[in-house]
C-alpha positions in Angstrom: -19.7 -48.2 -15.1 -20.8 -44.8 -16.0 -17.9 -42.5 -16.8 -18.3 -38.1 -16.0 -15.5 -36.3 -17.2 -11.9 -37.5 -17.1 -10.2 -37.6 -14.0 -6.2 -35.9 -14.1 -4.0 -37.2 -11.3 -2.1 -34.5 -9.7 0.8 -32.9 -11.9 -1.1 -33.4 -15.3 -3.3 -31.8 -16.9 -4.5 -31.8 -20.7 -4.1 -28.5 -23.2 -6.9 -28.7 -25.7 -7.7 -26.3 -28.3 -10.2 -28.3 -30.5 -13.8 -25.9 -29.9 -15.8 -29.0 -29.3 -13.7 -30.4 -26.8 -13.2 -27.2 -24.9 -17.0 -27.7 -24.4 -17.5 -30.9 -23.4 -14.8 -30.1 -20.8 -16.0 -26.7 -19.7 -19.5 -26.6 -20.5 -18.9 -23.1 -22.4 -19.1 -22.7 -26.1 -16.7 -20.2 -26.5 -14.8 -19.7 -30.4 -11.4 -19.4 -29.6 -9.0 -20.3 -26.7 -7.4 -22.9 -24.8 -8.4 -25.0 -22.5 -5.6 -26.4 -19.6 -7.7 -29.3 -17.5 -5.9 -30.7 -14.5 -6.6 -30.3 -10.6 -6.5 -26.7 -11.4 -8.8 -25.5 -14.8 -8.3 -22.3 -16.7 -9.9 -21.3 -19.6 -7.5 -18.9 -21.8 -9.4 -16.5 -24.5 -8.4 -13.3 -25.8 -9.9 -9.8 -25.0 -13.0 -10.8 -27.7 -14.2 -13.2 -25.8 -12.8 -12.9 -22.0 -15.9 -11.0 -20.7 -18.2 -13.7 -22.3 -16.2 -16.3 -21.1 -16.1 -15.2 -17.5 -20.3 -15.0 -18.1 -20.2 -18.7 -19.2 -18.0 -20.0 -16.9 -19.1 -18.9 -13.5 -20.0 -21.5 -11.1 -18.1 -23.8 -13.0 -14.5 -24.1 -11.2 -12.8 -23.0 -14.0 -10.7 -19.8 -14.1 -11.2 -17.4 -17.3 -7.8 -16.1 -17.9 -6.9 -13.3 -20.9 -4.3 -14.8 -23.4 -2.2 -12.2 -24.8 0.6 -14.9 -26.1 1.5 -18.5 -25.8 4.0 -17.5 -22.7 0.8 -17.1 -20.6 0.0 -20.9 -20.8 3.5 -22.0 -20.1 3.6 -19.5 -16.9 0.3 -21.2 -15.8 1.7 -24.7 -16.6 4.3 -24.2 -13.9 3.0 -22.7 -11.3 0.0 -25.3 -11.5 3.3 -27.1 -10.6 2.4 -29.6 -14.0 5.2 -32.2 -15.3 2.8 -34.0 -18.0 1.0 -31.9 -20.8 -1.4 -34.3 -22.4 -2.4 -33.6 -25.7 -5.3 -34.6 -28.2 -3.4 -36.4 -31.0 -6.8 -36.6 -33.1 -7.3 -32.5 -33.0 -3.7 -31.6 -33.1 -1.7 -30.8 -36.0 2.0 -31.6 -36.8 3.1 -28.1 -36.2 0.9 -27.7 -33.3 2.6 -30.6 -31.4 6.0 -29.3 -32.7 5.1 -25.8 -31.4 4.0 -27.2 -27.4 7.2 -29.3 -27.8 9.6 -27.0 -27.7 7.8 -25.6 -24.2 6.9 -28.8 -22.6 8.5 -31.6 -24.1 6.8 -34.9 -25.4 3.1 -34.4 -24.8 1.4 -38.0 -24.4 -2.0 -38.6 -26.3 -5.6 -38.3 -24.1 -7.7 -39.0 -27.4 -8.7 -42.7 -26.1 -9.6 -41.1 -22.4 -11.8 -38.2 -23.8 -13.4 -40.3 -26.3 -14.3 -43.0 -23.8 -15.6 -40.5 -21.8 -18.0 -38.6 -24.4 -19.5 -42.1 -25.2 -21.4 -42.1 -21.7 -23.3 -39.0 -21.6 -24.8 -37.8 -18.2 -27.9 -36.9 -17.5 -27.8 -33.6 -19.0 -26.1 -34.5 -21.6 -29.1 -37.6 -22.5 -31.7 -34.9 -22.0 -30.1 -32.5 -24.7 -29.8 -35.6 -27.6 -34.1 -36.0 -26.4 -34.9 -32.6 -27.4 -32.9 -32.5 -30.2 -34.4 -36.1 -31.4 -38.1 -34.9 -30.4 -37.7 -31.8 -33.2 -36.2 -33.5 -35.6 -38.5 -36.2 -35.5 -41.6 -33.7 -35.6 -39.9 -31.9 -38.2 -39.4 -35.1 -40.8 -43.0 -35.4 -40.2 -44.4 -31.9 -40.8 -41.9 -32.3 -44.3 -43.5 -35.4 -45.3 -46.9 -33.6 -45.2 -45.6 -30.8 -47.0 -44.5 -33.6 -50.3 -46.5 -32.4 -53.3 -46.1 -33.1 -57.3 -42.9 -30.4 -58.5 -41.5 -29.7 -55.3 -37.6 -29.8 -55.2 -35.1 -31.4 -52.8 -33.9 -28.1 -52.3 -37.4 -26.7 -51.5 -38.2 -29.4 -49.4 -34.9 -29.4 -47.1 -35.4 -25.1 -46.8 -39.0 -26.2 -44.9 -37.6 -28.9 -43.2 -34.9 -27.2 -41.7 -36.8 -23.8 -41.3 -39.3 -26.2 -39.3 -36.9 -27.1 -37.0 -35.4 -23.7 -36.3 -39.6 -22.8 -35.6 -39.2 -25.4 -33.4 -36.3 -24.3 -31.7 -33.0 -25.9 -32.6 -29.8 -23.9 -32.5 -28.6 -25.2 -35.8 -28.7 -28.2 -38.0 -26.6 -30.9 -36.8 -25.1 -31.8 -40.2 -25.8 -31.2 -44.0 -29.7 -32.0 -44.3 -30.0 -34.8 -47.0 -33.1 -35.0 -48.8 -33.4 -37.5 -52.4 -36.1 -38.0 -54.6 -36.3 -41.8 -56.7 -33.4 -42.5 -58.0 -31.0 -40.0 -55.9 -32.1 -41.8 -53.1 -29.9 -44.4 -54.0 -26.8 -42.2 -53.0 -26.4 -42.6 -49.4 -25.0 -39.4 -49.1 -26.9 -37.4 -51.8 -26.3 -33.8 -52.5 -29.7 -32.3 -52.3 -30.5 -30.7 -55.6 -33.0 -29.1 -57.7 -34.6 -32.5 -59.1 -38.5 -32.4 -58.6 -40.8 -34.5 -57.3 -42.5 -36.6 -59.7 -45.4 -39.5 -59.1 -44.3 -43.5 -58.1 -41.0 -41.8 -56.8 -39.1 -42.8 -53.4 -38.6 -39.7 -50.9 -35.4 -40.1 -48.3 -34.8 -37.1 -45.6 -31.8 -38.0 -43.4 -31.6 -35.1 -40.9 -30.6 -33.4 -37.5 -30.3 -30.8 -35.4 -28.9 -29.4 -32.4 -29.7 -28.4 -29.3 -27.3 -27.0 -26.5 -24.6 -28.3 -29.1 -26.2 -32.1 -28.9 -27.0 -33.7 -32.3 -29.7 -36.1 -33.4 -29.9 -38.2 -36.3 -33.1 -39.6 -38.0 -33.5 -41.2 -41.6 -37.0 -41.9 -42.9 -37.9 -43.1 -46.2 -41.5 -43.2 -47.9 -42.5 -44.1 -51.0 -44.7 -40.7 -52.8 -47.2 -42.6 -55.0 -47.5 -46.6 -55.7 -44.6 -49.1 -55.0 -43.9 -51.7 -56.8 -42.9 -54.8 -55.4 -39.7 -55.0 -56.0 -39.5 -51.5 -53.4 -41.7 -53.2 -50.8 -39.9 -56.1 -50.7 -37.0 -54.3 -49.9 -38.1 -51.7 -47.5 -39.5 -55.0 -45.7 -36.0 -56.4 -45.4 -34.8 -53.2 -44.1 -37.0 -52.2 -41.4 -36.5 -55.8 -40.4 -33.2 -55.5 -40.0 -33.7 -52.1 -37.9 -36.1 -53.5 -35.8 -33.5 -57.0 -35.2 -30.9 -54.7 -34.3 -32.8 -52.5 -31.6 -34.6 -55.8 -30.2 -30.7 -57.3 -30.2 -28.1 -55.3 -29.2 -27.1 -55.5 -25.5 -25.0 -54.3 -23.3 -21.1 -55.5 -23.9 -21.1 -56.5 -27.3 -18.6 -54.9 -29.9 -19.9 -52.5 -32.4 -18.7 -55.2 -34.7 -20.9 -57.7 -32.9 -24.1 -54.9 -34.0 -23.5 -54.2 -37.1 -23.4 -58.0 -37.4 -26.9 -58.4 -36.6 -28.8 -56.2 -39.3 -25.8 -57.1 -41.9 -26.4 -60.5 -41.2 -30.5 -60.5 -42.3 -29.6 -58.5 -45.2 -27.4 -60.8 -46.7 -29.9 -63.4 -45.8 -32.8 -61.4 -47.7 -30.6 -61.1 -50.6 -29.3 -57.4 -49.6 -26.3 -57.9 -48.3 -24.5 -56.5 -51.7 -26.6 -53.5 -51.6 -25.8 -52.7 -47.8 -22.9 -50.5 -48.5 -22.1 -48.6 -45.0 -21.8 -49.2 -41.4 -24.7 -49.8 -39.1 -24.2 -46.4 -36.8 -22.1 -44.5 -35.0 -22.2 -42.6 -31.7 -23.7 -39.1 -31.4 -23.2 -36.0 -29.2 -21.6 -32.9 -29.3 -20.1 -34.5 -33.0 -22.6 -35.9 -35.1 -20.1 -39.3 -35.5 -18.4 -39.7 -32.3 -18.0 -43.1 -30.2 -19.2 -46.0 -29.6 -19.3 -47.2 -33.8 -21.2 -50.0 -35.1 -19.0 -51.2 -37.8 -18.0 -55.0 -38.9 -14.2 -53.9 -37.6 -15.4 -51.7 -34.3 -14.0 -53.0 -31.1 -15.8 -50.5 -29.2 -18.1 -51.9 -26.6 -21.6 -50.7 -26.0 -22.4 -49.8 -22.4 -25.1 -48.0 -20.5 -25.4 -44.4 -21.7 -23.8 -44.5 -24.7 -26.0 -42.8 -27.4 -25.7 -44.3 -31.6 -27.5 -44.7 -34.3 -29.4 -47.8 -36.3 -29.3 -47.2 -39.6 -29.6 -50.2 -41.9 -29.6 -49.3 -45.9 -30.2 -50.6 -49.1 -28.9 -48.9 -52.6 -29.2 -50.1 -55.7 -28.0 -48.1 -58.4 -30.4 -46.6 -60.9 -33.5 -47.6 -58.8 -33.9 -46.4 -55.1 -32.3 -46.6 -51.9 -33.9 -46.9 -48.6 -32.4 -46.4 -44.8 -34.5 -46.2 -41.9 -31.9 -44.6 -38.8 -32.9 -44.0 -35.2 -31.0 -42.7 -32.9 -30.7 -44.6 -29.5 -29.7 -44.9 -25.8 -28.2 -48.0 -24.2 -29.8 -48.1 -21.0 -30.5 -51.0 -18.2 -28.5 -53.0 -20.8 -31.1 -52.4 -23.8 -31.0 -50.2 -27.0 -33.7 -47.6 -26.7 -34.6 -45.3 -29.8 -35.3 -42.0 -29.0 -38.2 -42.4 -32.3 -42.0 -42.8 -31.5 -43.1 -42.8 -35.0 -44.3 -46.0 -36.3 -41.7 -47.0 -39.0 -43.5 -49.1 -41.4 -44.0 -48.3 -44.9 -45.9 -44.5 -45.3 -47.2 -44.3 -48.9 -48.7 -40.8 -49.7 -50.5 -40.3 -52.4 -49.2 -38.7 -55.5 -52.7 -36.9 -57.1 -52.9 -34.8 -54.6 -52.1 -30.9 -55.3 
């Protein structure tokens, strides 16, 4: 079943101050305010952002309202005629609870109901993750054409990302990652000022954004001549990408995914060197639900958008990870990649 935004019943409604979920809920980006989502919606900002947020919210349903104090969202609580004030326990702090406590009372948790719902996108919401996969993707390519003998990480992630904002992203969806040889063996690598010499592995895991909507791509190539010790091992990798894509279905566990690619590796001989989950869910958060983990529970439905992202990382030597993002849809896994991912060696004497 595909799930739009939460339904309240009548005398509830949710307060949420987290940014991101104001947006999801409202469809405005807006930096600071609250967000009270029942039968009746009203957005509450101050004076810096009121006249915007009227802007972004017309046609929407919801009411932009000024917030001078706290007081303002307790007066609207009751004559919205509300008894329950649900609360996001995974965006809330102590003192924030203790704060709406002493107005409303134990707040009950919606964190399981809004992340169920941002699992499923809609159509708009699929089309968004598209764009931002189809410049990200162009933009990993472009980079890998740009590899030459002396280049830094550092160099190499400024073009990569400057290509995308050419492109027109909004923003990178996360720290770009970007190894040479033997940094690639960190699966989350600081990119630094270590050049690119011959026979040495090049990894670029990146995203970017698009109406707030992330993608998430990983390519690895090999900048010179492998040896076979690396091909072997980027085999075993992209075969357990490929396995998992061909694989997962509709209704299994994330557990039940992971399962699949972790399952070839250790039967390759990798499955020691496979040191993080298989993927995680992305939208408006770059790691959001459904996740592919050996202890997720979370079932995999139509229009919920994760990653594949199978790795191997031996210390000293290389690491490799090949990621697509994908879409479950008519019960399949779909990446939202058209580049062919087998082995690209590029050749090291060139200038």
């Amino acid at each position: 079943m595909r799930m739009e935004k939460p339904t309240v019943k009548s005398g509830e409604c949710f307060l949420i101050k987290d940014r991101l979920l104001r947006r999801y809920l409202s469809g405005a980006d807006i930096e600071e305010g609250f967000l009270l989502y029942g039968k009746t919606r009203v957005y509450f900002t101050d004076m810096r952002y009121y006249i915007a947020a009227k802007k972004k919210l017309a046609g929407s349903g919801i009411i932009a309202a000024r917030l001078n104090d706290f007081n303002d969202i307790v007066a609207a609580v009751k004559e919205m005629q509300v008894n329950t004030v649900y609360i996001d326990y995974k965006t809330t702090t102590v003192s924030e609870y203790k704060e709406y406590e002493k107005f409303f009372g134990k707040l009950p948790d919606c964190s399981e109901i809004l992340s169920a719902c941002r699992a499923i996108k809609n159509e708009y919401e699929l089309k968004k993750v598209k764009s931002a996969c189809a410049i990200a993707e162009r933009a990993v390519k472009d980079a890998f054409r740009a590899l030459r003998l002396g280049i830094t990480e550092k160099e190499l992630k400024s073009f990569l990302e400057s290509r995308m904002a050419a492109l027109g992203a909004e923003e990178t969806a996360f720290d770009t990652i970007v190894a040479f040889g033997e940094n690639s063996a960190v699966p989350h690598h600081e990119t630094g000022d270590m050049r690119l010499t011959a026979n040495s592995v090049v990894l670029i895991d990146t995203g970017c954004k698009i109406n707030g909507y992330c993608s998430d791509i990983t390519r690895t190539v090999f900048f010179g001549k492998p040896d076979e010790e690396f091909l072997r091992a980027y085999q075993a990798v992209l075969n357990a990408n490929l396995k998992a894509e061909e694989e997962i279905r509709a209704g299994i566990t994330g557990k039940a995914a992971d399962g699949i690619a972790r399952d070839l590796l250790v039967s390759s001989g990798y499955g020691e060197y496979f040191t993080h989950s298989l993927g995680h869910g992305v939208g408006l958060n770059i790691h959001e639900s459904p996740y592919l983990s050996p202890k997720s529970a979370d079932i995999l439905t139509d229009g919920a958008v994760f990653t594949v992202e199978p790795g191997v990382y031996i210390e000293g030597k290389f690491g490799i990870r090949i990621e697509d993002t994908c879409v479950m849809q008519n019960g399949k896994a779909e990446r939202l990649f058209k580049d062919d991912k087998s082995l690209k060696v590029i050749d090291s004497a060139k200038e």
